[in-house]
MIDOSE-1310 file (N, C-alpha, C; in nm, 2 decimals, decimal comma, always signed):
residues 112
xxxx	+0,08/-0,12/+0,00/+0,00/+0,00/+0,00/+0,09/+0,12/+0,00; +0,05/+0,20/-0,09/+0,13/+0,30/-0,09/+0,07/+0,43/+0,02; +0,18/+0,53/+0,04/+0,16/+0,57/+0,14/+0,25/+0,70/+0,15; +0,18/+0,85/+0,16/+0,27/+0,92/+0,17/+0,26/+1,00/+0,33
xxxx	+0,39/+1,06/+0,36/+0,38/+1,14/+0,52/+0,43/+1,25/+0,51; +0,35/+1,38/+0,53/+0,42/+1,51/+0,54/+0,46/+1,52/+0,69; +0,54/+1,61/+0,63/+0,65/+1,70/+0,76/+0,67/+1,80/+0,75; +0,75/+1,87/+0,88/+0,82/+2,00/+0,85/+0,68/+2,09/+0,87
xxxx	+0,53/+2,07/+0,91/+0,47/+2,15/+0,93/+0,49/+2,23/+1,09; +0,43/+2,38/+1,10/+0,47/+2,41/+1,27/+0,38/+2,57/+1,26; +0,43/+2,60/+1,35/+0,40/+2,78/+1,35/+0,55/+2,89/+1,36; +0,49/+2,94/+1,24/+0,60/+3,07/+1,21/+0,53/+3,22/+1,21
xxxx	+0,62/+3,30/+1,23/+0,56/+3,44/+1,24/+0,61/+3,48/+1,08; +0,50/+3,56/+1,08/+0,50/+3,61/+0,92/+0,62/+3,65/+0,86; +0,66/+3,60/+0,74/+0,81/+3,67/+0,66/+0,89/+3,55/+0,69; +0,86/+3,45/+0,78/+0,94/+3,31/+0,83/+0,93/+3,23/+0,75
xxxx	+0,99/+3,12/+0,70/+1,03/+3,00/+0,60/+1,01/+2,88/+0,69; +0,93/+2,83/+0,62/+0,90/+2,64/+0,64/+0,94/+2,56/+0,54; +1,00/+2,46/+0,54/+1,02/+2,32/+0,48/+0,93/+2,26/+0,49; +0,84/+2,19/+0,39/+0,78/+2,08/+0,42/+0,81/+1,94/+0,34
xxxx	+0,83/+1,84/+0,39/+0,85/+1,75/+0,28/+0,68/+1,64/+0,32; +0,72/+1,55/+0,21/+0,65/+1,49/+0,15/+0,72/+1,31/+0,16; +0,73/+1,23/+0,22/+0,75/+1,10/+0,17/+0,68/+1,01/+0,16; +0,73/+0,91/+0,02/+0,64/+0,81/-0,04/+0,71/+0,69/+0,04
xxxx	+0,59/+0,58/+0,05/+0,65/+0,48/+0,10/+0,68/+0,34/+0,02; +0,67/+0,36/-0,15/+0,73/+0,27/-0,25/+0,76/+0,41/-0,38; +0,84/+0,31/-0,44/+0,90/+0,34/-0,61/+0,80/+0,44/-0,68; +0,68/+0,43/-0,62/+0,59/+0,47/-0,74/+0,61/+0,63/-0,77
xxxx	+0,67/+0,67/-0,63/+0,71/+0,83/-0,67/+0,77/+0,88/-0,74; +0,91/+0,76/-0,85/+0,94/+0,82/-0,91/+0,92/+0,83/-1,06; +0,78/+0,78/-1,07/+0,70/+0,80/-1,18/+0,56/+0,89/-1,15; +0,57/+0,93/-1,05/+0,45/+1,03/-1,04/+0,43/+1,19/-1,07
xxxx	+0,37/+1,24/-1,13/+0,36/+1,39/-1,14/+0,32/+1,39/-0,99; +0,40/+1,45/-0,86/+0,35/+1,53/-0,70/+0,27/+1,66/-0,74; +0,21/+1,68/-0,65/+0,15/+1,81/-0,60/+0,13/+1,81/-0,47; +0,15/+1,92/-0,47/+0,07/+2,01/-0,28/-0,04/+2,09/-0,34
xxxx	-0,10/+2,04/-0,22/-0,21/+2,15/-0,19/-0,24/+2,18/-0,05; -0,34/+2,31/-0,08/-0,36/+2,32/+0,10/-0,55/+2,34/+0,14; -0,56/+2,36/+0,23/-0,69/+2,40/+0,29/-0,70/+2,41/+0,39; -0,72/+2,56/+0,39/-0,76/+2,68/+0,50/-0,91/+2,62/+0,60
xxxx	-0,90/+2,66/+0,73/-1,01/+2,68/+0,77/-1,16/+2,72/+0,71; -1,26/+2,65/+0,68/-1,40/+2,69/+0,61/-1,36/+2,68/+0,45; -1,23/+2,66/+0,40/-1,18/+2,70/+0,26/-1,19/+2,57/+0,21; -1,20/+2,59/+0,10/-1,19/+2,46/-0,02/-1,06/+2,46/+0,01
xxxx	-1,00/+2,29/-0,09/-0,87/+2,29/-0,08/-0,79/+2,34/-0,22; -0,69/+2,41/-0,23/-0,66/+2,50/-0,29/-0,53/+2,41/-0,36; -0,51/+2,47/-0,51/-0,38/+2,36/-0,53/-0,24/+2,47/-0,53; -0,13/+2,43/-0,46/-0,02/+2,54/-0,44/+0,08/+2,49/-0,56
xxxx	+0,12/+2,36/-0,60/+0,21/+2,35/-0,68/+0,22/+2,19/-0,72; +0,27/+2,21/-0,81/+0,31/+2,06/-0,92/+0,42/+2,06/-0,94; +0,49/+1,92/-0,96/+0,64/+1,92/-1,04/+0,62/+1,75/-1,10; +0,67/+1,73/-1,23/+0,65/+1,65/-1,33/+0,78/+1,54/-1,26
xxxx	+0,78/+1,42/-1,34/+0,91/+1,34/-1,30/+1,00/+1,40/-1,39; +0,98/+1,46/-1,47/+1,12/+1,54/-1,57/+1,14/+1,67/-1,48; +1,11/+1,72/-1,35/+1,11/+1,83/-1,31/+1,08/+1,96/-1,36; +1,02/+1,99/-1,45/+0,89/+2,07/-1,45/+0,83/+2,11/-1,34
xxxx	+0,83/+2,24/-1,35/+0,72/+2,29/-1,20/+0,61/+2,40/-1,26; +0,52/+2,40/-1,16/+0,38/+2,50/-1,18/+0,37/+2,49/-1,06; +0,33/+2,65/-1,03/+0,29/+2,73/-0,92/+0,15/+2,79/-0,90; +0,08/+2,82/-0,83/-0,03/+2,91/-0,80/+0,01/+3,00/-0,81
xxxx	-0,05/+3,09/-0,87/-0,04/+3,27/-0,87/+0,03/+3,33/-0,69; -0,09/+3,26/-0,62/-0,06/+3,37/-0,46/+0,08/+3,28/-0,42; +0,15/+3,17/-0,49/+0,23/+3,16/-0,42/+0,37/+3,16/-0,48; +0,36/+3,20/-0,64/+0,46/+3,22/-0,73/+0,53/+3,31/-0,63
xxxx	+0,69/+3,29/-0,61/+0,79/+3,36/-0,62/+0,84/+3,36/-0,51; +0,75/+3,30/-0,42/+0,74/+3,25/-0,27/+0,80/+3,11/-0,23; +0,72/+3,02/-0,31/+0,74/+2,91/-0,28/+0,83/+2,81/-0,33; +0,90/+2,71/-0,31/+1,00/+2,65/-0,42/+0,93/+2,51/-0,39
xxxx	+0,94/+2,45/-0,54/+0,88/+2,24/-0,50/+0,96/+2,21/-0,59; +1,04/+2,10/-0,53/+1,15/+2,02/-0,53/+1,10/+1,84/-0,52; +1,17/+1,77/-0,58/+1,20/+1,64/-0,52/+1,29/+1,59/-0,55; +1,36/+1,49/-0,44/+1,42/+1,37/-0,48/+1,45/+1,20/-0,50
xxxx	+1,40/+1,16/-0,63/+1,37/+1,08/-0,64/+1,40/+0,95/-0,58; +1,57/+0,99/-0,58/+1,69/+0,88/-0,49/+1,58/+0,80/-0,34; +1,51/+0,94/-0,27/+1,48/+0,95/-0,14/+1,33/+0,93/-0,15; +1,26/+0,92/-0,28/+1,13/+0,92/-0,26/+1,04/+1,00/-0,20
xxxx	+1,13/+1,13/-0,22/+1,07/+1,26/-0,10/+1,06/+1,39/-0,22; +0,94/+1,48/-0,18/+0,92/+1,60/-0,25/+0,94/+1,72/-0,15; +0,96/+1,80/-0,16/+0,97/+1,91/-0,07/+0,95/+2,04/-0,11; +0,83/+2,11/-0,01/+0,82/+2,28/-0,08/+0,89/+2,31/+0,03
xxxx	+0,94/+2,45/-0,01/+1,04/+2,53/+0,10/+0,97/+2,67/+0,04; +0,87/+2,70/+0,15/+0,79/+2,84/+0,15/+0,91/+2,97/+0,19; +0,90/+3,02/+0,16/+0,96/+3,17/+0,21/+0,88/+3,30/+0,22; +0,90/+3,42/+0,28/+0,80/+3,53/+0,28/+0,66/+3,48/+0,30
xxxx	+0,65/+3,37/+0,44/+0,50/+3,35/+0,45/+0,41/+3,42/+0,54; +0,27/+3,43/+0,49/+0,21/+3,54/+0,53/+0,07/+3,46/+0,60; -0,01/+3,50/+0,69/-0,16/+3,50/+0,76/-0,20/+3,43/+0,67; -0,25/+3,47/+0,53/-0,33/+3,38/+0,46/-0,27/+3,23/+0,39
xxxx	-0,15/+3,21/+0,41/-0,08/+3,10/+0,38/-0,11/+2,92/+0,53; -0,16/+3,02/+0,63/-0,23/+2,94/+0,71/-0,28/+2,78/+0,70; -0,27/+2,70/+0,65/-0,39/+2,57/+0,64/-0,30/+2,45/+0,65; -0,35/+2,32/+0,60/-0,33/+2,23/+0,63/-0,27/+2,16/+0,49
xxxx	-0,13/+2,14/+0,44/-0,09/+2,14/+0,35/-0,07/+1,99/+0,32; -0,10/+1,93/+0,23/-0,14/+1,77/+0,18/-0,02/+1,74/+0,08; +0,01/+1,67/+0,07/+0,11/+1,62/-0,08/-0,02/+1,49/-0,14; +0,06/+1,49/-0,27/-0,06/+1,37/-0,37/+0,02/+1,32/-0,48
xxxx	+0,00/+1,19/-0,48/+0,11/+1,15/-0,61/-0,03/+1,12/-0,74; +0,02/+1,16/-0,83/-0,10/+1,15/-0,92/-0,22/+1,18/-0,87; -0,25/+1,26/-0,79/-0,42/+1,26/-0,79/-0,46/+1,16/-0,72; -0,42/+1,04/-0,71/-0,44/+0,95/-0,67/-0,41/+0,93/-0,51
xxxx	-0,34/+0,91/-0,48/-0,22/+0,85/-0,36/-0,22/+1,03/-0,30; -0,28/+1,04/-0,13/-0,30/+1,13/-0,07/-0,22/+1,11/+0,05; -0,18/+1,24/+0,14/-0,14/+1,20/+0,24/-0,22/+1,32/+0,33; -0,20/+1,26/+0,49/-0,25/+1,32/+0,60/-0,22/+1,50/+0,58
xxxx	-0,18/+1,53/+0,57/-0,15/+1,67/+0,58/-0,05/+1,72/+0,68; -0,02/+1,83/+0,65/+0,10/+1,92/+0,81/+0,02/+2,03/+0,80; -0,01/+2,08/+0,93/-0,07/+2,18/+0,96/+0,04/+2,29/+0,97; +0,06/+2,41/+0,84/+0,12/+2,53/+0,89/+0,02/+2,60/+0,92
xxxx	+0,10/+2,71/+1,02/+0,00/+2,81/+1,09/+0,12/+2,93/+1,07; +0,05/+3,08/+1,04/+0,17/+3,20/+1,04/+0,13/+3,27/+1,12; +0,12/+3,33/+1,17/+0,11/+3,45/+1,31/+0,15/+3,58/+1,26; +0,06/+3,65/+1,27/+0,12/+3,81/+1,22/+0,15/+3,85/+1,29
């Protein structure tokens, strides 16, 4: 059964940088297009970024220029590294291998 686990969620004060990673618990990661997403309190879940297995990346608008998504295949791990995070960046951030294959989430929280 495949199986992914985020990390690296916590509470930071605004303008602060989080890591979050993402690990898969088989091979299949390294044929998967990853994404993050998130979902805010009352909010739908929102999609923050994509990266292809050729590494290709796509960003959301609110988080272009902010955010970086990375993976390594070797390690079966994806990782965003947020920077300049703000109040509305708040929620519960998920990793997903193909649409398919979900994981529990990490709760970031920012504090203004």
């Amino acid at each position: 059964q495949v199986q992914l686990v985020e990390s690296g969620g916590g509470l930071v004060q605004a303008g602060g940088s989080l890591r979050l990673s993402c690990a898969a618990s088989t091979s299949i990661f390294s044929t998967s297009t990853m994404s993050w997403y998130r979902q805010a309190p009352g909010k739908q879940r929102e999609w923050v970024a994509t990266i292809t297995t050729g590494g290709s990346t796509n960003y959301a608008d609110s988080v272009k220029g902010r955010f970086i998504i990375s993976r390594d295949n070797a390690k079966n791990t994806m990782y965003l590294q947020m920077n300049s995070l703000q109040p509305e960046d708040t929620a519960v951030y998920s990793c997903t291998a193909a649409h398919f294959y979900w994981g529990q989430g990490t709760q970031v929280t920012v504090s203004s």
